[in-house]
N, C-alpha and C positions, 0 to 999 in steps of 0.2 A: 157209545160214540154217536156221532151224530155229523150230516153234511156241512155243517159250520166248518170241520178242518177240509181246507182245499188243498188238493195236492194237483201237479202238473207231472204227466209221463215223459220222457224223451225215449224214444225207442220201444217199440211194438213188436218186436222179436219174440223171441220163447223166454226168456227169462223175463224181459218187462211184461211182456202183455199177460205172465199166468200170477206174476207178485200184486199188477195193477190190479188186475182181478180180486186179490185176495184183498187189496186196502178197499176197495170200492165195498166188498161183501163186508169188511170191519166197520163200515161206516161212513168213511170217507168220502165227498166227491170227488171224482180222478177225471180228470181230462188229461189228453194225450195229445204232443204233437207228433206226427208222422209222415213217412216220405213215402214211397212206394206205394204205402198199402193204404196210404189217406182214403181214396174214392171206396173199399171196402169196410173198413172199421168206420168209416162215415155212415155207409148205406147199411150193413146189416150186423156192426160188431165185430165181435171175437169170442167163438168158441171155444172152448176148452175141455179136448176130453182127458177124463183125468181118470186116474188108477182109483180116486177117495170118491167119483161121480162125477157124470159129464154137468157144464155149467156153462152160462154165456154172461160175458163180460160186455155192456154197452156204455163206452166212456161219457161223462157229464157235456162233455166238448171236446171235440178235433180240429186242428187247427195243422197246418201246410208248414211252420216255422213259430219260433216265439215272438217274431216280430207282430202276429196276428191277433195276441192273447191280449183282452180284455179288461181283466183283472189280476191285483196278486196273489199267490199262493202263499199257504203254511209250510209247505214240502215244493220242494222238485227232485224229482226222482230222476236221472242218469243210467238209465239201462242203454247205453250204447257200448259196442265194443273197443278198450280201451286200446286203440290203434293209434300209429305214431301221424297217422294223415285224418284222426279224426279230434277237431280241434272242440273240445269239451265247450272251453271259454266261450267262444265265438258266437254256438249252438244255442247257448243258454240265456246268453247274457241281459235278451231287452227280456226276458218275465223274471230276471232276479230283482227284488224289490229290499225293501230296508230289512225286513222283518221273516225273509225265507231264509228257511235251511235247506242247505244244497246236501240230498242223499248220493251219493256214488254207489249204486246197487253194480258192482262190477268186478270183473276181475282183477288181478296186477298186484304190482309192489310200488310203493310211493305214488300212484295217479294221484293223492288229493292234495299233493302238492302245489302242481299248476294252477289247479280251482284255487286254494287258498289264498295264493299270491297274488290271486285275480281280484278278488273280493275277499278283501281282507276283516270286512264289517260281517260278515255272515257266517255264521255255524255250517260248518261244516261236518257232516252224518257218515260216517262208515258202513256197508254195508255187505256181510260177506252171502252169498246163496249155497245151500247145499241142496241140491236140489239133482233130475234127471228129467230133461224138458228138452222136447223139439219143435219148430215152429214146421208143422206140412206142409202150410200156404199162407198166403196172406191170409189172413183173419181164423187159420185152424192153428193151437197149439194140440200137443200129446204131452201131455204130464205123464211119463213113464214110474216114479219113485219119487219118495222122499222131500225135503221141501224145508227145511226148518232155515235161520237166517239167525245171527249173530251179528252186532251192529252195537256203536257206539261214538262219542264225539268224537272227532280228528283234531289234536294229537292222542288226546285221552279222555276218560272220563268218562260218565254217563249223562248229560244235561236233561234238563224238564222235557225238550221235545225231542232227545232219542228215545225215553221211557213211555212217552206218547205213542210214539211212533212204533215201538214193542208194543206196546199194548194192541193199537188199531189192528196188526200182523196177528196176533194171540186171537183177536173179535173176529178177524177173517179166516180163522182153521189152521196156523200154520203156527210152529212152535217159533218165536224169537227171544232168544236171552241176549241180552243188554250184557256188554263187558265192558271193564275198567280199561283196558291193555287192545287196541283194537287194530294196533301195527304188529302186534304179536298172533294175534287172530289170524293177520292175514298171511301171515308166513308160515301158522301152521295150516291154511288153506290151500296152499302153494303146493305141500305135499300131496294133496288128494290131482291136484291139474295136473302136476307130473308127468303120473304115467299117463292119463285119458288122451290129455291133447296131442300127443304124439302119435300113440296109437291110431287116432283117429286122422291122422293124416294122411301116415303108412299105408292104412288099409284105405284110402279113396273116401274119406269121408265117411265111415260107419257113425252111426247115431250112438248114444249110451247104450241102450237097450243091447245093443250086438255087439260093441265092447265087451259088455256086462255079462 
């Protein structure tokens, strides 16, 4: 791999900022926009301790919105929480260029529908995480477990830059298999959310780890 593939982050939470991490270690360069934690993943990154070794992630570029971004990307990656007041479209829209594939690294049932019907010229990337990851602060994750990621074209299929994009994730440590059925992926993903997210409500907020 090599930094010729450019990817664009949205969201620097626990699930984006430990996956960016992992494309940036593949090869990639990963720039990220961010909200809150801009003035920190600016000034000194994103650390990562992790169960496999602690690591630090410093993005290519940070950026306040897409409105600020520079250049086009190969990927934009979507690790925001897929909420009914968080408008994917809106977020993304001035760094999606001719030639990017929009990744949904997220949870839910049907989210890539919206994106689709937005942009209808761009490949659209499925992305499911299996993973157990907390963000402690701005700029700390805790990779508690596991990690591997299952991803493929939206509706179907596997295309040349979701098998790229498996690969990059493979260069960076982490297992990804490429599937044909990727609406069916996500609804057997749906079973493992089930029980966690509720749980973790019940009890005040418990992390995996104390779930677990």
């Amino acid at each position: 791999m090599d930094k010729n593939v450019k990817i664009l982050l949205f969201g620097t939470g626990a699930v984006g900022s430990f996956y960016g991490s992992i494309l940036a270690r593949g090869g990639a360069a990963v720039s990220a926009v961010c909200r809150s934690d801009y003035d920190i993943v600016k000034d000194r990154g994103i650390e990562i301790k992790s169960i496999n070794g602690d690591f630090h992630f410093s993005p290519h570029k940070v950026f306040r919105s897409a409105s600020e971004c520079d250049e086009s990307y190969d990927y934009i990656i979507v690790a925001l929480k897929a909420l009914p007041q968080v408008d994917t479209v809106s977020i993304i829209k001035d760094a999606v260029s001719e030639n990017t594939s929009i990744v949904l690294l997220q949870n839910g049932i049907n989210i890539e529908e919206p994106v689709a019907a937005a942009f209808p010229e761009n490949e659209i990337i499925s992305v499911l995480a299996f993973i157990c990851v907390t963000r402690i602060d701005y700029g700390l994750i805790d990779h508690q477990d596991h990690g591997r990621v299952a991803l493929g074209t939206y509706p179907g299929g596997i295309s040349a830059k979701a098998g790229k994009l498996s690969d990059i994730f493979k260069q960076g440590g982490v297992s990804a298999d490429a599937v044909e059925d990727v609406i069916a992926a996500r609804w057997q993903k749906l079973m493992w959310n089930a029980p966690f997210n509720p749980l973790s409500v019940i009890s005040g907020g418990a992390d995996t780890r104390t779930m677990l």
